[in-house]
MARBA-3410 file (N, C-alpha, C, O; in Angstrom, 1 decimal):
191
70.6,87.9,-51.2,71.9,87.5,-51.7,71.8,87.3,-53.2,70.9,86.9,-54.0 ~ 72.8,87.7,-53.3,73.1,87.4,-54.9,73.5,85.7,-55.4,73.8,84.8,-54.7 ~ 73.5,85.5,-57.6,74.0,84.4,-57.5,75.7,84.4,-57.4,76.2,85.4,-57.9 ~ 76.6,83.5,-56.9,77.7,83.5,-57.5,78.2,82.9,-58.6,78.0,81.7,-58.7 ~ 78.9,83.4,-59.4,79.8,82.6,-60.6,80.9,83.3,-60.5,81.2,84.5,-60.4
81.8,81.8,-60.6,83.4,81.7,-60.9,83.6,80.9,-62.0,83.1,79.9,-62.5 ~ 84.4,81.5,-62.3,85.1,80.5,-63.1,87.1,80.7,-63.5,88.0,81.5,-63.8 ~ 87.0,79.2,-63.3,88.3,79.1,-63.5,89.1,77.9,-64.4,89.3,76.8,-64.1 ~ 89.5,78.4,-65.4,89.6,77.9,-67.0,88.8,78.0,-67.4,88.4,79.1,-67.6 ~ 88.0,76.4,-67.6,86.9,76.0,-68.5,85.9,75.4,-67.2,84.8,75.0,-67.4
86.9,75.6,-65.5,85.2,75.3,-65.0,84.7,76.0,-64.6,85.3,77.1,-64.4 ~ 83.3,76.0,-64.2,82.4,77.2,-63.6,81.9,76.6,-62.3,81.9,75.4,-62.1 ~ 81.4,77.5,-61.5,80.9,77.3,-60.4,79.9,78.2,-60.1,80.0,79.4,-60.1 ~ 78.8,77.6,-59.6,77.2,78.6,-59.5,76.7,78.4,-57.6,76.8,77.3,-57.2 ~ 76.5,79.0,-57.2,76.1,79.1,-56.2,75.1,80.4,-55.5,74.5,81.2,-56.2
74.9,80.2,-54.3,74.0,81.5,-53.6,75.1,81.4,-52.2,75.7,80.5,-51.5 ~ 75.0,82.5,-52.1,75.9,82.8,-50.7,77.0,83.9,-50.6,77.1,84.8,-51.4 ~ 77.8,83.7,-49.7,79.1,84.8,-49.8,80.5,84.3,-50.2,80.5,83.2,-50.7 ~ 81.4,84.9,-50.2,83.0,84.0,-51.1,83.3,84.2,-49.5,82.6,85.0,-48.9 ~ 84.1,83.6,-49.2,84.8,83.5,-47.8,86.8,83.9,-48.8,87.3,83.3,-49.7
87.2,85.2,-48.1,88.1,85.5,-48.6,89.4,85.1,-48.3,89.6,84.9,-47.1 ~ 90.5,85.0,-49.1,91.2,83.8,-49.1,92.1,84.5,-47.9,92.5,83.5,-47.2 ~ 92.5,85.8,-47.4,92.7,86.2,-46.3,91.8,86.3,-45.0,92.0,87.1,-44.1 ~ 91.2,85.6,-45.0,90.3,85.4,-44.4,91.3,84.2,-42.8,91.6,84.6,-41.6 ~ 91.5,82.7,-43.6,92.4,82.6,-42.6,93.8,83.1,-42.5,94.4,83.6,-43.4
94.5,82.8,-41.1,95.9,83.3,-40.7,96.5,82.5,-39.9,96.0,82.2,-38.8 ~ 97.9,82.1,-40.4,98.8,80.9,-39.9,98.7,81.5,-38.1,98.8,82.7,-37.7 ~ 98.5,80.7,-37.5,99.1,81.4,-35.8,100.6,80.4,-35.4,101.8,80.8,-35.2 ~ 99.9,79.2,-35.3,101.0,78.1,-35.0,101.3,77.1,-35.8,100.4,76.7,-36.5 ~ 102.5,76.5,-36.0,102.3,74.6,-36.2,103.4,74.1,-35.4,104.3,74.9,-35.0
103.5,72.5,-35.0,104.3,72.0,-34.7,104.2,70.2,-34.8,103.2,69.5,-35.0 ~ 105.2,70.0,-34.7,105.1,68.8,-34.9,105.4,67.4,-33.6,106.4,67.6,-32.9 ~ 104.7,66.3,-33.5,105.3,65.7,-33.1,106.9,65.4,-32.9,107.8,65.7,-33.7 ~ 106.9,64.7,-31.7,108.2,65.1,-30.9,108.8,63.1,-30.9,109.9,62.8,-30.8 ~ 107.8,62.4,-31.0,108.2,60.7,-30.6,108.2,60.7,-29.3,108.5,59.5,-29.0
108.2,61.4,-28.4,108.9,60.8,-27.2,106.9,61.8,-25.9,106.4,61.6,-24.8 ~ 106.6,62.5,-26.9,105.3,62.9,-25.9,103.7,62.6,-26.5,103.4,62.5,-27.7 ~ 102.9,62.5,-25.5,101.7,62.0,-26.2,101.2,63.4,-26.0,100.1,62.9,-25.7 ~ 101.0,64.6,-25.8,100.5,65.9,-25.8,101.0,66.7,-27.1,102.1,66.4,-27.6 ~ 100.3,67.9,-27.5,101.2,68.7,-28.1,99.8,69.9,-27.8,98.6,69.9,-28.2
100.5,70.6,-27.2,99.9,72.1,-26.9,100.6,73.6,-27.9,101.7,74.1,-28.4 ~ 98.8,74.0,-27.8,99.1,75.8,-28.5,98.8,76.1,-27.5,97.8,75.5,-27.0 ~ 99.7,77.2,-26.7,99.5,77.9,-25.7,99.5,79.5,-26.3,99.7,79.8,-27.5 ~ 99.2,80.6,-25.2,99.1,81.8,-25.8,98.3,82.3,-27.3,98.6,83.3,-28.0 ~ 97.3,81.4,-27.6,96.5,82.0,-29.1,95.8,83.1,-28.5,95.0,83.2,-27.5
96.3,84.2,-29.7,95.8,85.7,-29.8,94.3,85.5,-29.9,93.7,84.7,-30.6 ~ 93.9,86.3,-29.2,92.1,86.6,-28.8,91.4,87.9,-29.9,90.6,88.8,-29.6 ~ 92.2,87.5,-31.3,91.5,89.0,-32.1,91.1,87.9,-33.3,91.4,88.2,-34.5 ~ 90.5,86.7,-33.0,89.9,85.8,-34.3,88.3,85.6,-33.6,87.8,85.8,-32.5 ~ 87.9,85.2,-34.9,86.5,84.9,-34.8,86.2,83.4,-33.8,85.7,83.1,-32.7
86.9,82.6,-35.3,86.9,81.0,-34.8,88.4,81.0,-34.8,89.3,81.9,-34.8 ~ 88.5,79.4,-34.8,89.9,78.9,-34.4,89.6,77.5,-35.9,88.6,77.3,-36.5 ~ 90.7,77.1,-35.9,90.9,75.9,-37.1,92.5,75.2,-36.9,93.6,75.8,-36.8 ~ 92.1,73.7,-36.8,93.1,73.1,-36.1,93.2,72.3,-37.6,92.2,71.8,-38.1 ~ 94.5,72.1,-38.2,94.6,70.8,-39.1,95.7,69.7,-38.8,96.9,70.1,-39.0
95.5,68.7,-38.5,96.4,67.6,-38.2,96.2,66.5,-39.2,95.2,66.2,-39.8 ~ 97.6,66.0,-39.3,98.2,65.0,-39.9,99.2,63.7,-39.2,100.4,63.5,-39.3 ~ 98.3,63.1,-38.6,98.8,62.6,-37.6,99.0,61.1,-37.4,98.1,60.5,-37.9 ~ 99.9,60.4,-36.9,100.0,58.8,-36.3,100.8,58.8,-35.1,101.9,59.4,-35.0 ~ 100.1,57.9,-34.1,101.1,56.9,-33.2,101.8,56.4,-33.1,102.1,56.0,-34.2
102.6,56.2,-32.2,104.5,55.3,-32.1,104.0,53.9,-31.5,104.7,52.9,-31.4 ~ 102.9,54.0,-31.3,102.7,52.4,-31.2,101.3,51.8,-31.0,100.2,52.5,-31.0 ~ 101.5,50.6,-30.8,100.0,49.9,-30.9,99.4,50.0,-32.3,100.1,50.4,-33.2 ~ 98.0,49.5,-32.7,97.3,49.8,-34.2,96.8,50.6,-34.4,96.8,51.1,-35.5 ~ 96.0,51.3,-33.4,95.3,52.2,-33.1,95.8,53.8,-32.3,96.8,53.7,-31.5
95.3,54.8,-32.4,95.9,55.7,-31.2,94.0,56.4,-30.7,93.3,56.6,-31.7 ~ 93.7,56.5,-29.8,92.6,57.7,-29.8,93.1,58.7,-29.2,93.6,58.7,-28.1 ~ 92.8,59.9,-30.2,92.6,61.2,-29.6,92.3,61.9,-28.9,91.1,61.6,-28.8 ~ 92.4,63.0,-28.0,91.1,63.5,-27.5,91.5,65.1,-27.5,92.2,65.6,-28.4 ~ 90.9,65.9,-26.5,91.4,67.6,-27.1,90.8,68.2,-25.4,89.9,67.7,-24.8
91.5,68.9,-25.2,91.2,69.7,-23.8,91.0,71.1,-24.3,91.2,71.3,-25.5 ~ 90.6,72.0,-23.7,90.9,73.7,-23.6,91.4,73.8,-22.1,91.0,73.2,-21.1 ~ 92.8,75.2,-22.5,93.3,75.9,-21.4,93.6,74.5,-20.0,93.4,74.6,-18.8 ~ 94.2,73.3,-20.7,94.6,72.5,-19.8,93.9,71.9,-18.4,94.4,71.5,-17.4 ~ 92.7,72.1,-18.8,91.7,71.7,-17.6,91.5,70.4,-17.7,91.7,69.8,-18.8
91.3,69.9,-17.1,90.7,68.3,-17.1,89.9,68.0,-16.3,89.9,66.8,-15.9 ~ 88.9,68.9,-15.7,87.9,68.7,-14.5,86.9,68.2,-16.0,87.2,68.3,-17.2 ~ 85.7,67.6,-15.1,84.9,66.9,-16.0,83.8,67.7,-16.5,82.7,67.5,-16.0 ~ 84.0,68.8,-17.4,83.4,69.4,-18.2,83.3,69.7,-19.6,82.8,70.8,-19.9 ~ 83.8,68.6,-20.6,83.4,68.6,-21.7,82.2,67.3,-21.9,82.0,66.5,-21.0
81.6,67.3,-23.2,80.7,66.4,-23.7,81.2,66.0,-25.1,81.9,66.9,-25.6 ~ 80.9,64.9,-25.9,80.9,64.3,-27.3,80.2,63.5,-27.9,80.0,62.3,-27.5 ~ 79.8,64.1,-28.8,78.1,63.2,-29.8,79.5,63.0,-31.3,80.3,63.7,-31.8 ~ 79.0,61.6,-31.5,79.9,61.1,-32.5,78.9,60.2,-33.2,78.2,59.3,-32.8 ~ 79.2,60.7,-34.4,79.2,59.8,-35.7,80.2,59.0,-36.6,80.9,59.7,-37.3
80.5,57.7,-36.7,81.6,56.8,-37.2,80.9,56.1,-38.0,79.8,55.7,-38.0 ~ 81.9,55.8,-39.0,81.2,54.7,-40.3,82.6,54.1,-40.5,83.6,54.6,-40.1 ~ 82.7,52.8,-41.2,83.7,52.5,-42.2,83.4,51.9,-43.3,84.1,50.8,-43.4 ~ 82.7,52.1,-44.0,82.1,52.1,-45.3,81.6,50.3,-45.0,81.4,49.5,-46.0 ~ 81.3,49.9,-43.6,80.6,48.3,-43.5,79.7,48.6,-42.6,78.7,47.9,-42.5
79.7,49.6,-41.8,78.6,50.1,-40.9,79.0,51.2,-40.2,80.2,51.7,-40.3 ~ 77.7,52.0,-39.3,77.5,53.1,-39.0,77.4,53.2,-37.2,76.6,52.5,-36.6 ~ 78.0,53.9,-36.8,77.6,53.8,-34.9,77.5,55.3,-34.7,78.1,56.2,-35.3 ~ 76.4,55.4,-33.7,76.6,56.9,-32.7,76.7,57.0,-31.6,76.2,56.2,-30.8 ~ 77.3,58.0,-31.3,77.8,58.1,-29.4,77.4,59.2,-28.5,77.0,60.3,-28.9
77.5,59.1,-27.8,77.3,60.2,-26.6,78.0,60.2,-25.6,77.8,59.2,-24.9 ~ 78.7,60.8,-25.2,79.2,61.0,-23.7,78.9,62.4,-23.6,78.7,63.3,-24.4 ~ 78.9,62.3,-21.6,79.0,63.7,-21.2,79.9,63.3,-19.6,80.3,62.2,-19.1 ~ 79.9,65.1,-19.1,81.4,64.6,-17.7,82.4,64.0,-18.3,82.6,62.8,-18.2 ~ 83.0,64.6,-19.0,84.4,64.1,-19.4,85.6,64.8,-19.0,85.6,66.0,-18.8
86.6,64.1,-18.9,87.7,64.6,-18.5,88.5,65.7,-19.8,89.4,66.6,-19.6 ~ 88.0,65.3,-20.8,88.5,66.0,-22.5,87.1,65.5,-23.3,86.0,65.0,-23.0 ~ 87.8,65.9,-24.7,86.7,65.7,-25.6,87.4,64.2,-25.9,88.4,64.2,-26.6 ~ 86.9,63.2,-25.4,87.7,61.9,-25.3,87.4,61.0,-27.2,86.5,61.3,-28.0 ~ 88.2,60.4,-27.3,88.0,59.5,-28.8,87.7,60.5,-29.8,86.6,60.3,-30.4
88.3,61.3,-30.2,87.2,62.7,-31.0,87.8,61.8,-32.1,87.2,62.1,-33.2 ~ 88.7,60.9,-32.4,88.8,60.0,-33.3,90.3,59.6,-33.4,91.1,59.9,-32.5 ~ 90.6,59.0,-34.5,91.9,57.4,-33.7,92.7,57.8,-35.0,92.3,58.0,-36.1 ~ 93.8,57.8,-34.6,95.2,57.6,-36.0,95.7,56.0,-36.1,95.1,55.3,-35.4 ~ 96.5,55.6,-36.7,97.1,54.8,-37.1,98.1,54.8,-36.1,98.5,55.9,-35.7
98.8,53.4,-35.6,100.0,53.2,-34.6,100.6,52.4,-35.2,100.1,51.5,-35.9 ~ 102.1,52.7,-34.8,103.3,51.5,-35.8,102.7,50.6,-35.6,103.1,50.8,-34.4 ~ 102.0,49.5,-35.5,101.6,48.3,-36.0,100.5,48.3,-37.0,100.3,47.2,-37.6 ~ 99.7,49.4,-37.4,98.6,49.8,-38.0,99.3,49.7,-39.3,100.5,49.4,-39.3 ~ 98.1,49.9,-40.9,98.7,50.2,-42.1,99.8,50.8,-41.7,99.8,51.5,-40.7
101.0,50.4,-42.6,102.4,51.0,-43.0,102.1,52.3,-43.7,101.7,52.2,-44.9 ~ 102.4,53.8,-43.2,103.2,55.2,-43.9,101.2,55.4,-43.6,100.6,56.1,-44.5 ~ 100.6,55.0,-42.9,98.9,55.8,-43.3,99.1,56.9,-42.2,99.9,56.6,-41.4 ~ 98.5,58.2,-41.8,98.3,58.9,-41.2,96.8,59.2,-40.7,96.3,59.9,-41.6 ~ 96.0,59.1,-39.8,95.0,60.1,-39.6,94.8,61.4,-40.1,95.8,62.0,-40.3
93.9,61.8,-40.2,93.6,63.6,-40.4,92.0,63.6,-40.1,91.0,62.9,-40.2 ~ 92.5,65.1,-39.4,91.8,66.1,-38.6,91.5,67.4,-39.2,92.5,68.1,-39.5 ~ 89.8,68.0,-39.4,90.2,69.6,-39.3,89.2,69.5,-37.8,88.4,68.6,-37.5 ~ 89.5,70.4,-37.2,89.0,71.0,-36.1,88.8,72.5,-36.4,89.5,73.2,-37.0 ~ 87.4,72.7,-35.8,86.4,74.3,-35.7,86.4,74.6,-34.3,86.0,73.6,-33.7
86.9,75.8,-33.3,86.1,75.8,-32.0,86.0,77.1,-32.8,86.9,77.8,-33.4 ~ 84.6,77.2,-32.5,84.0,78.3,-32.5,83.9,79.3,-31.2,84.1,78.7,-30.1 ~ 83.7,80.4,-31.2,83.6,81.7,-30.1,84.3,81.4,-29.2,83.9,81.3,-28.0 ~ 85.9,81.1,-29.8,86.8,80.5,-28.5,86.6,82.0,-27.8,85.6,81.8,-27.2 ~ 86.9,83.0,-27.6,87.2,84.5,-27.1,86.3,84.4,-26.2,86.9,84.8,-25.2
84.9,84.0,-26.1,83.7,84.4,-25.4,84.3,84.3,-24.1,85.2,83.7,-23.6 ~ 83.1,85.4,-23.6,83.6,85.3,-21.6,82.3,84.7,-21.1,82.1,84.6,-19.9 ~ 81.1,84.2,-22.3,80.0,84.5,-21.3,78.9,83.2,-22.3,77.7,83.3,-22.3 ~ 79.8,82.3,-23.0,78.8,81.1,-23.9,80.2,80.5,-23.5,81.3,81.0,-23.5 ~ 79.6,79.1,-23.0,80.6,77.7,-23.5,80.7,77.6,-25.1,80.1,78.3,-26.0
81.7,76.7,-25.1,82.6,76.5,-26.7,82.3,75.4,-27.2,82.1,74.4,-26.6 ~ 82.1,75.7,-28.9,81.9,74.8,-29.0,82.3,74.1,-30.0,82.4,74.9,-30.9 ~ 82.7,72.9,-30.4,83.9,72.2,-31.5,83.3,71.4,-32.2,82.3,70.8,-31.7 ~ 83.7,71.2,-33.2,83.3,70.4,-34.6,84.9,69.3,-35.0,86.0,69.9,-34.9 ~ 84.9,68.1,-35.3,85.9,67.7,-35.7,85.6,67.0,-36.9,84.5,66.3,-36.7
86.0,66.8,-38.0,85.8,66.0,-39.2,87.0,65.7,-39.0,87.9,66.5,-38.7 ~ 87.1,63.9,-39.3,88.5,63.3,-39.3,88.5,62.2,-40.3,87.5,61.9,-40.7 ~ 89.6,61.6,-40.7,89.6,59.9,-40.9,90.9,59.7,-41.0,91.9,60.4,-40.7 ~ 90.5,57.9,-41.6,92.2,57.4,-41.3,91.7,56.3,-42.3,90.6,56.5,-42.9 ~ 92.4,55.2,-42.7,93.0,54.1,-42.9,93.7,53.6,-41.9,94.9,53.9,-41.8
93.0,52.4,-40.8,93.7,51.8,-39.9,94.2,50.5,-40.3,95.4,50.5,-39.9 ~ 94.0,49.5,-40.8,93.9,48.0,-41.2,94.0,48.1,-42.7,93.7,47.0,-43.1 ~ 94.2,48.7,-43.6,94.2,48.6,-45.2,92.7,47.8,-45.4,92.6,46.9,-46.2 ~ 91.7,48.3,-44.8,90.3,47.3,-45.8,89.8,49.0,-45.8,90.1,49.9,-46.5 ~ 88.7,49.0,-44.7,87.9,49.8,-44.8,88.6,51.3,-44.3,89.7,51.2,-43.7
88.4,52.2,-44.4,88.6,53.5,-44.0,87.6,53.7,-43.1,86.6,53.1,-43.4 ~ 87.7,54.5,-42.0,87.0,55.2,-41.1,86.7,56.4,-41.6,87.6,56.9,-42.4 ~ 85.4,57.2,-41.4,85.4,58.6,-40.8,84.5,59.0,-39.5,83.6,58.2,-39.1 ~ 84.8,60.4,-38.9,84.4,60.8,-37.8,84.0,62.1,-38.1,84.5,63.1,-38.5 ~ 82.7,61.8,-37.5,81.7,63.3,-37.2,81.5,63.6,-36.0,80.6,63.0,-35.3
82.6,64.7,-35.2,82.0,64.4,-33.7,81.4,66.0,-33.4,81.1,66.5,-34.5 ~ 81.3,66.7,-32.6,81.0,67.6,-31.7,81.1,67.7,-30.7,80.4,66.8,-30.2 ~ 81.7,68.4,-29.8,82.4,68.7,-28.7,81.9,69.7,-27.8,81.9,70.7,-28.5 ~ 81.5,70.0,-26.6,81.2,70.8,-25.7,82.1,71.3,-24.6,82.3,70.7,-23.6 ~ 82.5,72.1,-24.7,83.6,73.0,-23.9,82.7,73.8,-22.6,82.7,75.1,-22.7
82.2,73.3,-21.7,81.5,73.7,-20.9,82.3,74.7,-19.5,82.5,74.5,-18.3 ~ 82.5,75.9,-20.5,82.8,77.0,-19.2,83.2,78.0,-20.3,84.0,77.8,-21.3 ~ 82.6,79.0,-20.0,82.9,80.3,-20.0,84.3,81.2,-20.0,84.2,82.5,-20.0 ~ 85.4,80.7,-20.1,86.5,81.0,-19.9,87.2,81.3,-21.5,87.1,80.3,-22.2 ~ 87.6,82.2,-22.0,88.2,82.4,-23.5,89.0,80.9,-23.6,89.0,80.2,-22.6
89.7,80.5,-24.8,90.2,79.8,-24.8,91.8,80.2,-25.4,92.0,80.6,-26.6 ~ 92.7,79.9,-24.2,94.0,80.4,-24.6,95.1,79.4,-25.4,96.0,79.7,-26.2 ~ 94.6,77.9,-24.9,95.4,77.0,-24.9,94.8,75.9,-25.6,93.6,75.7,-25.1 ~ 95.2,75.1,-26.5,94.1,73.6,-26.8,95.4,72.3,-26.4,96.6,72.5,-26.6 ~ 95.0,71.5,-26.0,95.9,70.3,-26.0,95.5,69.3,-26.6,94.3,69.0,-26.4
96.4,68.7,-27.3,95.9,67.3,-28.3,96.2,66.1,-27.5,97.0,66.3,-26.6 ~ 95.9,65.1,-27.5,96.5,64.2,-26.7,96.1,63.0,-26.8,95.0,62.8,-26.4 ~ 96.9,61.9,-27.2,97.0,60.4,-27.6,97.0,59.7,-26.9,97.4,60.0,-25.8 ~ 96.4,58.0,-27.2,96.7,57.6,-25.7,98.3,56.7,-26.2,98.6,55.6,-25.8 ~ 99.0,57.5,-26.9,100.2,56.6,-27.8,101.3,57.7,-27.8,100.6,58.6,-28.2
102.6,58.2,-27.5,103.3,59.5,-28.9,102.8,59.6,-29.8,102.0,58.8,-30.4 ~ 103.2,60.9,-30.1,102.6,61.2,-31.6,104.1,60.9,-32.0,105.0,61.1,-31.2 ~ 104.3,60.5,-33.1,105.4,60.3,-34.3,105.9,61.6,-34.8,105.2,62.7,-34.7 ~ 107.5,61.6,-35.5,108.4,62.4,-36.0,107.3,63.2,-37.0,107.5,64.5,-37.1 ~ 106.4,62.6,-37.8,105.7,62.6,-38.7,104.6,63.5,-39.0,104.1,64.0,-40.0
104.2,63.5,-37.1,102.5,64.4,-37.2,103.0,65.5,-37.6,104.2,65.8,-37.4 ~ 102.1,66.4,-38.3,102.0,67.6,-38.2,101.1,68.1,-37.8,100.0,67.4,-37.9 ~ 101.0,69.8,-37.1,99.6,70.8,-36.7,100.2,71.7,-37.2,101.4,71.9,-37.5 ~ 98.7,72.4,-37.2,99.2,73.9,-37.6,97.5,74.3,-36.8,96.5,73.6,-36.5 ~ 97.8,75.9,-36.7,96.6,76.4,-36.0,96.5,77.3,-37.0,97.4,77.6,-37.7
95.2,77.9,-37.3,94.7,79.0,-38.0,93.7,79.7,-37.0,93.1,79.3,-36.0 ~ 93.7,80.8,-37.6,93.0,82.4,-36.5,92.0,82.4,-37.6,92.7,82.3,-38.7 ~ 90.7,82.6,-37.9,89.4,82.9,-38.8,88.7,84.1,-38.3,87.9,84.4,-37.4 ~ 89.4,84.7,-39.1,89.1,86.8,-39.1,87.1,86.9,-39.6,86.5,86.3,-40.6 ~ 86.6,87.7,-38.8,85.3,87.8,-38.7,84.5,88.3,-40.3,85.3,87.9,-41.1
83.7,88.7,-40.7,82.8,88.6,-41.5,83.3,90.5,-41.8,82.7,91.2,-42.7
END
């Protein structure tokens, strides 16, 4: 590999590696909370991407808290797993589950009693969603502002245990999502 340099104005940027091109990703879906459902599904994603990339902008219709979690293709037999990393700038915890019904708590938004106007955010990776013949596997970086002191973040990873492409993702709260959430899906075109 070569070095890279950019520059743009007066800054520069040095590296080793490849540019990942800016067509590279491609809008598939977005939608938004509805107030009245705790799910919001992409059904039908086209099977001609590498990876998958989920961005959410999200809060609860109630309670302080909401948690998260994420299915594929609407299953809910007990075959995912989640290893989690959480901090809020006062301490640090790690987790493990496995046999899960989803990728349960992949991390928590804000609910109308929570900070006023704060949102959680999410990116989401599933990698080799397409495969017929490796389980899937998901990356989530998140945080929020729940309580106005500390901020949260989340490091989780997710195991999609089955072999099945992945057509469909479902998000799902244990709250509504608000007028407010936004998603969007992106398709990540191969190398």
């Amino acid at each position: 590999m070569s070095p890279i340099l950019d520059s743009i104005g007066s800054v520069k940027a040095y590296g080793w590696g490849a540019l990942l091109s800016l067509g590279a990703f491609e809008s598939i879906a977005s939608a938004s909370g509805t107030g009245s459902s705790n799910t919001i599904s992409f059904t039908s994603i086209p099977q001609t991407y590498t990876s998958l990339q989920l961005r959410i902008l999200g809060r609860a219709s109630s309670g302080t808290v909401a948690n998260v979690g994420m299915r594929c293709n609407g299953n809910s037999s007990n075959i995912y797993t989640r290893h989690q990393i959480k901090g809020d700038g006062a301490s640090a915890t790690a987790t493990g589950a496995i046999s899960l019904a989803s990728i349960t708590e992949s991390f928590q938004v804000p609910g109308n009693t929570g900070t006023a106007n704060a949102m959680g955010v999410a990116i989401i990776d599933i990698h080799n969603y397409t495969s017929t013949t490796q389980n899937k596997t998901i990356r989530i970086f998140a945080g929020n502002d729940l309580n106005d002191t500390n901020g949260t973040i989340y490091l989780t990873s997710g195991l999609f245990i089955d072999t099945t492409a992945v057509t469909e993702i479902n998000l799902i709260t244990s709250s509504n999502w608000t007028t407010t959430t936004q998603f969007a899906l992106y398709g990540i075109k191969g190398a």
